[in-house]
C-alpha positions in Angstrom: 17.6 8.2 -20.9 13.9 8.7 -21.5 11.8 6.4 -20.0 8.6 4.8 -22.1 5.1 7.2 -21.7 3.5 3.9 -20.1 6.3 3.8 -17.1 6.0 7.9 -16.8 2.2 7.5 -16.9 2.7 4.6 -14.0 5.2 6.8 -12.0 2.5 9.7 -11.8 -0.7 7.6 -11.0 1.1 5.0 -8.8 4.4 7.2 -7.2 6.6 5.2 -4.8 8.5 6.8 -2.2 12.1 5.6 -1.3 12.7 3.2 1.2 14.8 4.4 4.2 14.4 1.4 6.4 15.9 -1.7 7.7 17.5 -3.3 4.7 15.9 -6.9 4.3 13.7 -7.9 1.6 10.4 -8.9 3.9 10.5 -5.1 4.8 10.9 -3.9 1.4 8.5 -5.7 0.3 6.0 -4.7 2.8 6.8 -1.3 2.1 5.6 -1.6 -1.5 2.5 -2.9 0.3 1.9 -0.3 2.8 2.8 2.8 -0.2 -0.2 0.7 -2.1 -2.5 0.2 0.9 -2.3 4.1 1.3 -2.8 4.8 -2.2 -6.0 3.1 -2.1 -7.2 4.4 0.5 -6.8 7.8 -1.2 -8.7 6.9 -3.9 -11.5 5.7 -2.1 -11.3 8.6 -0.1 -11.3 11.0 -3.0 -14.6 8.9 -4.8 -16.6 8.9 -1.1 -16.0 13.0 -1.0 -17.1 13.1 -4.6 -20.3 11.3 -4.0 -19.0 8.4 -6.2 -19.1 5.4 -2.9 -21.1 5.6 0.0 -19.4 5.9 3.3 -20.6 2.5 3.8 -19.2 1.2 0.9 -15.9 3.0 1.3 -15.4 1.5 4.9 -16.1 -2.2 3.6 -13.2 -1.1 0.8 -10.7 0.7 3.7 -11.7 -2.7 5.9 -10.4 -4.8 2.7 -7.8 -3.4 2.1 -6.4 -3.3 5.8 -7.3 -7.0 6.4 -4.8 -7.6 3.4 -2.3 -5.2 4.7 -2.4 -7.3 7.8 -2.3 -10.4 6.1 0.9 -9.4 4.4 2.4 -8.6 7.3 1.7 -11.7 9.4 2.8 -13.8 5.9 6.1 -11.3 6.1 6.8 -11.8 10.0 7.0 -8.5 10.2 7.7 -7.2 13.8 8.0 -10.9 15.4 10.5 -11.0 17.6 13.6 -12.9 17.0 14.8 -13.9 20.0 14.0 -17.2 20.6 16.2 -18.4 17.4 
C-alpha cells in the first residue's frame, strides 16, 4: 500500500523511532514527547549554526522546550515510585 505524499512528507520531516520500552501508555506517550523535544532541539540547533537565532534566543527556545518536557513528565508520573500503593 502506498501511503498519501502528505504522510510520506510527515515521515521524513518529523521521523519517529520505535518504542522498545516498558509497555504502558504514560511511557509511550512520553516517548512521542521526548522524540519531539529532541527534534526541536535540532532545529534550533541547526538555525543558531546558520546564523538564523542568536545563542540567546536559542537557549530561551532549548529552556522552553525542556520546561515542557518536564512538565509532561510530572503530568505523566513518570519515574514515581509505586510503592506506597
Amino acid at each position: 500500500m502506498v501511503k498519501p505524499i502528505q504522510e510520506q512528507k510527515d515521515g521524513f520531516i518529523y521521523p519517529r523511532s520505535r518504542y522498545y520500552g516498558e509497555f504502558k501508555p504514560e511511557n509511550l506517550v512520553f516517548n512521542a514527547n521526548l522524540q519531539e523535544f529532541s527534534q526541536k532541539v535540532g532545529y534550533i540547533a541547526n538555525l543558531e549554526t546558520g546564523g538564523k537565532l542568536s545563542p540567546e534566543e536559542a537557549y530561551e527556545y532549548i529552556q522552553t522546550f525542556w520546561k515542557e518536557l518536564k512538565h509532561s513528565k510530572q503530568q505523566l508520573k513518570i519515574g514515581l515510585k509505586q510503592d506506597n500503593l
